[in-house]
TILOPA-136847 format. One record per residue (C-alpha): x, y, z; residue number from 1; residue in three letters. Coordinates in steps of 0.02 Angstrom, whole numbers, plus 50000, padded with zeros to 5 digits. Example, Ala and Ser with C-alpha at 12.3 -4.5 7.8 and 13.67 -1.06 7.14 Angstrom:
<atoms>
ATOM  east  north  up  seq  type
ATOM  50615  49775  50390  1  ALA
ATOM  50684  49947  50357  2  SER
</atoms>
This chain:
<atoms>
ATOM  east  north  up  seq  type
ATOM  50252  62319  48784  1  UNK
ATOM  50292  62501  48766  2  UNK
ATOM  50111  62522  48701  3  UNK
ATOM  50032  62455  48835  4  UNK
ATOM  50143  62576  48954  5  UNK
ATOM  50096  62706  48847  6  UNK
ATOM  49915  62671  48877  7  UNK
ATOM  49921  62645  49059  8  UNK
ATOM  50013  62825  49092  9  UNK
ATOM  49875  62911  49003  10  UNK
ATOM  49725  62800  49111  11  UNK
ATOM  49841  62834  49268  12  UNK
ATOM  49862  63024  49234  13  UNK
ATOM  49673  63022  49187  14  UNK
ATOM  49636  62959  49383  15  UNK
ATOM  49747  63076  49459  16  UNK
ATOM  49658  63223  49372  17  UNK
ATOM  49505  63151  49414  18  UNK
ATOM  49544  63124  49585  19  UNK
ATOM  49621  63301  49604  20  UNK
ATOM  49469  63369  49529  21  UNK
ATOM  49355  63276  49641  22  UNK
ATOM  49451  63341  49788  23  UNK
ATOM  49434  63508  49721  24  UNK
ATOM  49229  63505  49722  25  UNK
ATOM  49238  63436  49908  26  UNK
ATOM  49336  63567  49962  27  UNK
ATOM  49231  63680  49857  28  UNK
ATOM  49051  63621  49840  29  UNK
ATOM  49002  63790  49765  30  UNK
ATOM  49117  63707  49596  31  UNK
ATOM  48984  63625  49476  32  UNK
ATOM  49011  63445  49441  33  UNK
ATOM  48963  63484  49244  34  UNK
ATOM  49152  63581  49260  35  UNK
ATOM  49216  63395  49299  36  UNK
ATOM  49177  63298  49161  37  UNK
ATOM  49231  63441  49015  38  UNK
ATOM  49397  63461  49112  39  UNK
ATOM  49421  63266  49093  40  UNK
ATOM  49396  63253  48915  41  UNK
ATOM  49508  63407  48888  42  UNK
ATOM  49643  63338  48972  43  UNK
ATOM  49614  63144  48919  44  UNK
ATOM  49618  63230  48746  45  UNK
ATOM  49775  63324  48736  46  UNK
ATOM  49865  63153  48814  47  UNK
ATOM  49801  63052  48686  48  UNK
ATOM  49850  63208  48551  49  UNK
ATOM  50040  63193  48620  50  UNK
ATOM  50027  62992  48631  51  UNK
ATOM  49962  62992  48463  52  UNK
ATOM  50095  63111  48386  53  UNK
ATOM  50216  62991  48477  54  UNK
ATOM  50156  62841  48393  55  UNK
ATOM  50139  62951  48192  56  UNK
ATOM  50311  62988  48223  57  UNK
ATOM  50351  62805  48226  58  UNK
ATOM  50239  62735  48114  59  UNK
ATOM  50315  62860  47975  60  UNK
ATOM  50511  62797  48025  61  UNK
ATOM  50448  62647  47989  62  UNK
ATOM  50348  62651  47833  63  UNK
ATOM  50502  62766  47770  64  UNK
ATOM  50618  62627  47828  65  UNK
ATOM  50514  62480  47736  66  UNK
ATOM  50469  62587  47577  67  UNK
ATOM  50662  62599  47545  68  UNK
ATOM  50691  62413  47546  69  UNK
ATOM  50543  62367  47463  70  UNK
ATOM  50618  62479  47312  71  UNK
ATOM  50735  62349  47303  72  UNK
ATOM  50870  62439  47442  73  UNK
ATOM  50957  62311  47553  74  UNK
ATOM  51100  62408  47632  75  UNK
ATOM  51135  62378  47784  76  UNK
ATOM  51121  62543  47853  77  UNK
ATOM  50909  62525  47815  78  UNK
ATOM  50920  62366  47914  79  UNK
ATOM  51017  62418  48051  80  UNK
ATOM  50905  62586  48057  81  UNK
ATOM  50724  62454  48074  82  UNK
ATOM  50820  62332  48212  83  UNK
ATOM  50860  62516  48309  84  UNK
ATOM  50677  62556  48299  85  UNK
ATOM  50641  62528  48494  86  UNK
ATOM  50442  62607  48474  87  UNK
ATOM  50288  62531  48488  88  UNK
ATOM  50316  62433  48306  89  UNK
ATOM  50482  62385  48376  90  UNK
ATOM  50474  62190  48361  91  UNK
ATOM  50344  62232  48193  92  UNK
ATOM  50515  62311  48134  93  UNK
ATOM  50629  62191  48193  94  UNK
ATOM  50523  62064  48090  95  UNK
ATOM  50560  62171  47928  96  UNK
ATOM  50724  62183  47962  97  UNK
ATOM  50750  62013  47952  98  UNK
ATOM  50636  61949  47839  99  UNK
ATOM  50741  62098  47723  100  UNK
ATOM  50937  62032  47768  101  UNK
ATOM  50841  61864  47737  102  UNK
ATOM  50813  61928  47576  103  UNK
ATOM  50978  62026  47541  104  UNK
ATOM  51066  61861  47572  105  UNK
ATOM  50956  61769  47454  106  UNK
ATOM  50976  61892  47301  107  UNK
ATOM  51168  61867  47344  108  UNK
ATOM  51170  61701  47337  109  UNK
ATOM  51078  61697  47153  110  UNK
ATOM  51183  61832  47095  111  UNK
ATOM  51341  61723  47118  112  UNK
ATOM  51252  61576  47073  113  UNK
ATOM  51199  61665  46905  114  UNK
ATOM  51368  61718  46886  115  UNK
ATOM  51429  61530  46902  116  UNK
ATOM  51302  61465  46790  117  UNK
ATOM  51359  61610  46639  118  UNK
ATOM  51546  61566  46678  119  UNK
ATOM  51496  61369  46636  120  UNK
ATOM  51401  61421  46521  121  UNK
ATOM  51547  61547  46428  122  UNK
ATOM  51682  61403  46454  123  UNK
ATOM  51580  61247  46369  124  UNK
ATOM  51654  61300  46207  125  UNK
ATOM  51482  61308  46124  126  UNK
ATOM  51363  61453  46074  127  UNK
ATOM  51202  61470  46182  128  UNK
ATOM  51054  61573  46136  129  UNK
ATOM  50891  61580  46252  130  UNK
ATOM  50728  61689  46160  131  UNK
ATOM  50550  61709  46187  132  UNK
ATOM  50432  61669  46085  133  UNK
ATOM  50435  61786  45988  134  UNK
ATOM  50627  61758  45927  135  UNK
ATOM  50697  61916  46041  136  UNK
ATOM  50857  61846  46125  137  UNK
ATOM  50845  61868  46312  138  UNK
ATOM  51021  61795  46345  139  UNK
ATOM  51194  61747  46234  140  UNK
ATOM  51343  61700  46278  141  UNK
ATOM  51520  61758  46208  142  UNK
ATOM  51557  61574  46125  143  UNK
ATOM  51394  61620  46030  144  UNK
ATOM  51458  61771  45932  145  UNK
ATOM  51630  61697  45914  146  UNK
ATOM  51580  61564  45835  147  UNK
ATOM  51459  61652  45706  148  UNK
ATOM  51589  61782  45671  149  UNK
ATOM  51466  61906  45748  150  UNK
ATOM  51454  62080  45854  151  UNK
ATOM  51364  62058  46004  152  UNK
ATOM  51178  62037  45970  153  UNK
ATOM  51081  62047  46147  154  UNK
ATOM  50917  62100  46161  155  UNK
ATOM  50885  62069  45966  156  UNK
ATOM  50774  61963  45882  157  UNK
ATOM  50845  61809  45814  158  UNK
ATOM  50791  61856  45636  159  UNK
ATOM  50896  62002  45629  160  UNK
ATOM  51072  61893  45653  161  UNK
ATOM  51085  61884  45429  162  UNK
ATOM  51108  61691  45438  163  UNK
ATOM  50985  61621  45333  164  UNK
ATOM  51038  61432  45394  165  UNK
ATOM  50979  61517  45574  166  UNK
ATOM  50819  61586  45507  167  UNK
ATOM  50766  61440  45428  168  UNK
ATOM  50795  61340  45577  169  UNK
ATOM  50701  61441  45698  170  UNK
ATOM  50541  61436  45561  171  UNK
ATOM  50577  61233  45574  172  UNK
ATOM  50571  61251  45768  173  UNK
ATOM  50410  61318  45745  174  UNK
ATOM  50321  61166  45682  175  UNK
ATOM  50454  61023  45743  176  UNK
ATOM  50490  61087  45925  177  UNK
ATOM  50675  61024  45894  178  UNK
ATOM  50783  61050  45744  179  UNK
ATOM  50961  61056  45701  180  UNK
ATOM  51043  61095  45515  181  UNK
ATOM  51240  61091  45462  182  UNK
ATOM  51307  61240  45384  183  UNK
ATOM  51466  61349  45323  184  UNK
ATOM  51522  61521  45376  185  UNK
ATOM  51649  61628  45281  186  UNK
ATOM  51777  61718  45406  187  UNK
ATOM  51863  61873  45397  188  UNK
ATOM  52017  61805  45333  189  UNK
ATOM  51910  61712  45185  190  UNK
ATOM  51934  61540  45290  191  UNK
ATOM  51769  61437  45311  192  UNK
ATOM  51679  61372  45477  193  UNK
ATOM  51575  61235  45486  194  UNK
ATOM  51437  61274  45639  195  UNK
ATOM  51309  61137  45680  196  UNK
ATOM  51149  61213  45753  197  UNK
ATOM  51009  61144  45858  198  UNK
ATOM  50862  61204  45925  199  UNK
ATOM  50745  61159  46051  200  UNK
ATOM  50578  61239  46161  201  UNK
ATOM  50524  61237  46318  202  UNK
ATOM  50374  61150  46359  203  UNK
ATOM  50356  61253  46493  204  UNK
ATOM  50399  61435  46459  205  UNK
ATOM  50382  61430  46267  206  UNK
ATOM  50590  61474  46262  207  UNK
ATOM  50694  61429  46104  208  UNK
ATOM  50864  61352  46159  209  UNK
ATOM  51012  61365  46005  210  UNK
ATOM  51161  61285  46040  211  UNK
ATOM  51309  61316  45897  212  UNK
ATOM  51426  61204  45880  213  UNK
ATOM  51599  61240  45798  214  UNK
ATOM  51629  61066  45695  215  UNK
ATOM  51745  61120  45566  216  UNK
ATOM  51878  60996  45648  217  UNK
ATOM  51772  60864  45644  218  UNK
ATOM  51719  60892  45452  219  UNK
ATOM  51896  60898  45442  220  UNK
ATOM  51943  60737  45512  221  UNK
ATOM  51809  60679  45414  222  UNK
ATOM  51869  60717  45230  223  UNK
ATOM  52038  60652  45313  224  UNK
ATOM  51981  60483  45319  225  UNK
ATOM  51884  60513  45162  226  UNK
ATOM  52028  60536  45080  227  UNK
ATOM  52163  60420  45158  228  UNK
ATOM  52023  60276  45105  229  UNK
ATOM  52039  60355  44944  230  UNK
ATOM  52213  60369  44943  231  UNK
ATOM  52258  60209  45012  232  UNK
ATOM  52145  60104  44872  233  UNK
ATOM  52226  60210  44745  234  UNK
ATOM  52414  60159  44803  235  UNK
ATOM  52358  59998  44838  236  UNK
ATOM  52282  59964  44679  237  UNK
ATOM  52437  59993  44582  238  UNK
ATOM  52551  59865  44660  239  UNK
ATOM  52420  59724  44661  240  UNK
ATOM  52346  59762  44476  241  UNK
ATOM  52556  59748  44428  242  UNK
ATOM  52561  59580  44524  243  UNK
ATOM  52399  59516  44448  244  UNK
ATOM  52464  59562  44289  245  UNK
ATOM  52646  59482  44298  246  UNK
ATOM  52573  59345  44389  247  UNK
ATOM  52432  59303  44244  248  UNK
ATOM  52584  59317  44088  249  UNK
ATOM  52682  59197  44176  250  UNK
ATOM  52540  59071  44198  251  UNK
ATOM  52516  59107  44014  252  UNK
ATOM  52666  59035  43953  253  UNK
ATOM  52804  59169  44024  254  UNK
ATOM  52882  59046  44148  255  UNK
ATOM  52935  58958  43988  256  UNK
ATOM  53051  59087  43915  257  UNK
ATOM  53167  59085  44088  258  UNK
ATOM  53220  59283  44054  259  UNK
ATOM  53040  59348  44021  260  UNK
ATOM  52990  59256  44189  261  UNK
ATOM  53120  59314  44294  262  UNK
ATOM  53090  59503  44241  263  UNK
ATOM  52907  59468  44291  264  UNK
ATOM  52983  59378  44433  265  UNK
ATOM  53068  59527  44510  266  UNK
ATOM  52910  59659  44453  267  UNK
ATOM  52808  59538  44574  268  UNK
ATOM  52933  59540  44705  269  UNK
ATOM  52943  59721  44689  270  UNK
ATOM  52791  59760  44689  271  UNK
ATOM  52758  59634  44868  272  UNK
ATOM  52913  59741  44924  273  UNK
ATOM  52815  59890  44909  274  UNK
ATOM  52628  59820  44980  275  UNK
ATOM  52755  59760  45132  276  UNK
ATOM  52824  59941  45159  277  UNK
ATOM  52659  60022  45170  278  UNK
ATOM  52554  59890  45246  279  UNK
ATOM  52709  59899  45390  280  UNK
ATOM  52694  60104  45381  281  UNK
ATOM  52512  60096  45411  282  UNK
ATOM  52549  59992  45558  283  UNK
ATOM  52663  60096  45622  284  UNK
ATOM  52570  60244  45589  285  UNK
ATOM  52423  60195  45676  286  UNK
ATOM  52523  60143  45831  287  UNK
ATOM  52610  60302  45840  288  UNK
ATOM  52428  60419  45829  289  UNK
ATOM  52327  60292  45945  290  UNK
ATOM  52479  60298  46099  291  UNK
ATOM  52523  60113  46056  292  UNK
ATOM  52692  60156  46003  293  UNK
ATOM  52791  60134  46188  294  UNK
ATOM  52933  60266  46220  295  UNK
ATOM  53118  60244  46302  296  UNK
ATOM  53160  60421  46351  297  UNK
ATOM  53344  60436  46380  298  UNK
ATOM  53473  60563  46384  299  UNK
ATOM  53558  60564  46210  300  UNK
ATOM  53716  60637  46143  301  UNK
ATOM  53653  60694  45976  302  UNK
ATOM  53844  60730  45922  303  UNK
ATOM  53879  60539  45946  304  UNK
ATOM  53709  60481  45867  305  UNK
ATOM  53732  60596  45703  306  UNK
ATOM  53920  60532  45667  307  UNK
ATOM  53870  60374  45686  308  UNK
ATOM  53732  60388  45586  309  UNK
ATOM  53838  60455  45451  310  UNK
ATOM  53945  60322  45439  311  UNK
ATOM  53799  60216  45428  312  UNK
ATOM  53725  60281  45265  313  UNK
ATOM  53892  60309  45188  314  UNK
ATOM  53864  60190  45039  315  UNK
ATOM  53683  60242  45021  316  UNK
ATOM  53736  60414  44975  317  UNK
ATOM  53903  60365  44881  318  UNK
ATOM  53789  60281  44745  319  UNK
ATOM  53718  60453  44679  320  UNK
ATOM  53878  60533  44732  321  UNK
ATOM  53811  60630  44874  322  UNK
ATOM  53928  60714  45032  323  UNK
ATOM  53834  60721  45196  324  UNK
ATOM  53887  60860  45309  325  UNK
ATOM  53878  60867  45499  326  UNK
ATOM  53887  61038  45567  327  UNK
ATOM  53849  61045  45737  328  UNK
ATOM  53806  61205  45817  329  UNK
ATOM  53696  61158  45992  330  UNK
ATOM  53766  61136  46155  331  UNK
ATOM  53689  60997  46274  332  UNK
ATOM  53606  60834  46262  333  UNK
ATOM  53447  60805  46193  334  UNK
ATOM  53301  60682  46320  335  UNK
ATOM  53218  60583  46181  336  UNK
ATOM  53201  60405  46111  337  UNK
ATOM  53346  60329  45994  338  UNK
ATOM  53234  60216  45904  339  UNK
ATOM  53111  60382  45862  340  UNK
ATOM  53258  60478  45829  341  UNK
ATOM  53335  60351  45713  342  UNK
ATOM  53172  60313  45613  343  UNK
ATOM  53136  60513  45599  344  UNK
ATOM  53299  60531  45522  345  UNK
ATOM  53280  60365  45407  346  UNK
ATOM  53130  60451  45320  347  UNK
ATOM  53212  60653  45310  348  UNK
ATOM  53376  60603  45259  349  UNK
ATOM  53306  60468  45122  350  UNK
ATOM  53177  60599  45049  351  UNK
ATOM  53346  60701  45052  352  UNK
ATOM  53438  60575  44944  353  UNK
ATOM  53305  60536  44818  354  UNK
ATOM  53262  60696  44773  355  UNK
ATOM  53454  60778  44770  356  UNK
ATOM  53549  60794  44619  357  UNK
ATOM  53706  60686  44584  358  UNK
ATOM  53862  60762  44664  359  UNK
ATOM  53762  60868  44788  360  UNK
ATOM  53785  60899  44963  361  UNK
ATOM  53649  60850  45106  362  UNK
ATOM  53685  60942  45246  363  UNK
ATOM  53644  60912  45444  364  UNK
ATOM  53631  61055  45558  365  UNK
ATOM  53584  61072  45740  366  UNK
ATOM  53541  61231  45864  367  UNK
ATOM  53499  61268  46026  368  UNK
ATOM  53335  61388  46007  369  UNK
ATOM  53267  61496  46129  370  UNK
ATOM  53130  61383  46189  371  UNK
ATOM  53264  61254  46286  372  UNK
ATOM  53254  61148  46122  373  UNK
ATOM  53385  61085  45997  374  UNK
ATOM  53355  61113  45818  375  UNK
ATOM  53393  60960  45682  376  UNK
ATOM  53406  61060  45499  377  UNK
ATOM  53424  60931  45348  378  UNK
ATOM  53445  61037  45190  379  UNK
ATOM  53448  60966  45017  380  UNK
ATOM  53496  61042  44854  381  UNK
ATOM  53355  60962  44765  382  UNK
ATOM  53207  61041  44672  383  UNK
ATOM  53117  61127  44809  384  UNK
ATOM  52938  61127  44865  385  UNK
ATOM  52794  61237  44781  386  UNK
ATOM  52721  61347  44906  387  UNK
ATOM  52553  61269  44864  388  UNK
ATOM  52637  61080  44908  389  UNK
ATOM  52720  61133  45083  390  UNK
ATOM  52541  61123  45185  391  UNK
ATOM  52529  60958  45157  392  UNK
ATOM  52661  60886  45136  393  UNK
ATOM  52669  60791  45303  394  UNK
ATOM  52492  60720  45246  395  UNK
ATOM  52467  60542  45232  396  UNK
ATOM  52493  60464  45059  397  UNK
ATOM  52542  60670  44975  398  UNK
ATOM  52666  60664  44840  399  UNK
ATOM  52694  60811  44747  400  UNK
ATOM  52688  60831  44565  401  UNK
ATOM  52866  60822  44519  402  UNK
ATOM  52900  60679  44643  403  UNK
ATOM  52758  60577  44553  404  UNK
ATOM  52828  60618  44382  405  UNK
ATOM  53025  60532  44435  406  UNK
ATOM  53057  60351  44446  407  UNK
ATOM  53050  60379  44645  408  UNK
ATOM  52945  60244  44731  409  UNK
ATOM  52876  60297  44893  410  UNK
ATOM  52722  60246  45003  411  UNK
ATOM  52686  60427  45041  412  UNK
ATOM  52685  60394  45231  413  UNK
ATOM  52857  60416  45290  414  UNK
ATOM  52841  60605  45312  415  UNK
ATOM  52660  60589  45399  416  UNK
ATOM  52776  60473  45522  417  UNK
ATOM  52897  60589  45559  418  UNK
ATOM  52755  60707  45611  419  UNK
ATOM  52679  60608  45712  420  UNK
ATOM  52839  60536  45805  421  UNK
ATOM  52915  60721  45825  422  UNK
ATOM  52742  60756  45925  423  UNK
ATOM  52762  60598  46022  424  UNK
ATOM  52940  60680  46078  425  UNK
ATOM  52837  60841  46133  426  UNK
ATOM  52934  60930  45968  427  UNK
ATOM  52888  61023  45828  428  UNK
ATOM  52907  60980  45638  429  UNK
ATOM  52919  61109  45490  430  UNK
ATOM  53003  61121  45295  431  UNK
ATOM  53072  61291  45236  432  UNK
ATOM  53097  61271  45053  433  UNK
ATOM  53102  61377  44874  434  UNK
ATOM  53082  61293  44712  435  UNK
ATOM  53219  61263  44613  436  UNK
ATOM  53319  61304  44792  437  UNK
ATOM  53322  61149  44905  438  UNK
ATOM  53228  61100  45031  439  UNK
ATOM  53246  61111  45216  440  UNK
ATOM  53170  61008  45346  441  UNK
ATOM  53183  61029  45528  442  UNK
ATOM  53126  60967  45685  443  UNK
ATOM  53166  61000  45883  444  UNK
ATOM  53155  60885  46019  445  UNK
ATOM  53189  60930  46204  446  UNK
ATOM  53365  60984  46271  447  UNK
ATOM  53423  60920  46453  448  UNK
</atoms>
């Protein structure tokens, strides 16, 4: 609109120069009409000059204006400067202006939607790797290094990580498109890792995607079950080769001689005693990890429940000779269940009495620690615990040397049950012991 104004003023002020120098020659016929025409042009001429400086003056705002954002400037103050442009390129600049916030509020919008998609990508707990096709990483996230024990690699070629496992499966991604391989790490503190790696590329872009897992856990549940299968057809193959055994002399002609059978008598029944105990353990084991096991919380006055439990075992103890000692040292009630708490202290303060010397004292000790818990000590005055015995000795089916040398017949599951019901009670189990010192195991359970 402004241009057209423009353009009229300078045909308007053309007329009235025109018409003034028209006058002019009537008034004056002596005045040559050849001065008429020059004197038109001249003027027409120096109005278009100042028109046309008018309109360089905006074109160059503009273009300044425009070359700024397309340099990759969005501020606002380039934006507001182009919707301000009131020329003849005014709505031309308007137009920019918002094709550019447009724009600005696009590239926002990615930017936080990029830094979404890294944050999923940095929380999923495994390693991702994007390269080219070449092998030069164009992105990594943090769970990538930390799992491969590694500085931060960005903008490197895959090659150049030092895994060898890695190498060889980006050569195999070559060929196969998709790959995956197990392998082991060493850490710093000479632990192992077990990473599971896969591969895949784009159809599209050519891209190699790694993914790392961290599946030392899993191998280690693994070789758990590998060896409680293990373990469990080794104790149960002692038991039932004894029964076999006792049960074939007596069909041979034992159940004649009425002492020989009744020894082999009570080695069956013994033996069926013992398949009883840990078929029931299992049981109760497997209830207790799978949730089965159903929980009456209730307040509990562990003063009450440890003297009675005292008197309880009395003649257990008094046929080695052993003193149990209460010392209580906690203040408050504890929230748990009695039957847990009854069956956790079965299997500590048995273990206690087996392996204690005749004449020795077990004794029971409670605090209040700093965590709102109460504290449940049992210390023995038995051999002790080698250091290389105490990590697993709340495994399923562990005995430790000495305890498989003595005349001590255990399942080997009542400590793995005492872990797992302390956990049920949201406590903690542990064992502090020296060899040749005693032994002392202790759990906590939740104060009120």
């Amino acid at each position: 609109m402004l241009f057209r104004l423009r353009i009229f003023i300078v045909i308007f002020i053309s007329i009235v120069i025109g018409v003034l120098l028209s006058y002019q020659i009537i008034k004056n016929p002596d005045l040559s009409i050849l001065l008429l025409v020059p004197a038109i042009l001249i003027t027409t001429l120096i109005i278009s000059m100042i028109f046309s400086n008018f309109t360089y003056k905006n074109i160059s705002t503009l273009e300044a204006l425009t070359s700024q954002i397309a340099q990759g400037s969005t501020k606002k103050k380039f934006i507001k400067a182009l919707r301000k442009d009131t020329g003849e390129f005014g709505n031309v600049a308007k137009g920019i202006s918002e094709i550019s916030e447009n724009l600005k509020n696009n590239i926002n919008l990615i930017g936080k939607q990029r830094d979404q998609f890294g944050s999923v990508l940095d929380d999923l707990g495994e390693g991702i790797v994007v390269t080219d096709s070449n092998g030069d990483i164009t992105f990594e996230n943090d769970q990538f290094s930390q799992i491969l024990n590694l500085k931060s690699k960005h903008e490197d070629n895959i090659k150049d990580l030092g895994i060898k496992s890695i190498e060889y499966l980006y050569r195999r991604s070559k060929k196969k498109k998709k790959a995956d391989i197990e392998f082991e790490i060493e850490l710093n503190d000479n632990s192992t890792r077990w990473v599971l790696a896969t591969i895949n590329q784009s159809k599209n872009t050519r891209e190699n995607i790694l993914v790392v897992h961290d599946i030392t856990q899993l191998r280690s549940l693994d070789s758990m079950r590998r060896d409680f299968i293990s373990n469990l057809s080794h104790e149960l193959r002692t038991p039932i080769s004894v029964i076999r055994a006792n049960s074939e002399t007596l069909i041979d002609g034992a159940l004649e001689d009425k002492i020989q059978g009744r020894i082999f008598a009570n080695a069956i029944l013994h033996n069926a005693e013992r398949l009883t105990d840990m078929v029931s353990s299992l049981l109760d084991l497997s209830r207790i990890e799978y949730g089965e096991l159903k929980l009456n919380f209730e307040e509990i006055d562990l003063n009450s429940f440890i003297n009675r439990y005292v008197q309880s075992i009395s003649n257990l103890s008094k046929k080695k000779g052993i003193k149990i000692i209460f010392k209580s040292n906690h203040k408050g009630t504890i929230n748990a269940d009695l039957q847990a708490i009854e069956r956790i202290m079965d299997n500590l303060i048995d273990n206690a009495i087996k392996y204690s010397e005749k004449g020795s004292d077990i004794t029971i000790s409670t605090v209040n620690d700093s965590n709102g818990y109460i504290k449940v000590m049992i210390k023995d005055k038995g051999e002790g615990i080698a250091d290389e015995d105490i990590n697993h000795i709340f495994s399923r089916f562990y005995r430790t040397a000495s305890a498989r040398a003595t005349e001590n017949q255990g399942s080997g599951l009542g400590l793995a049950i005492v872990k797992h019901l302390v956990n049920s009670l949201n406590g903690e189990v542990g064992i502090e012991s020296k060899p040749q010192e005693g032994s002392t195991f202790w759990f906590t359970v939740p104060g009120v």
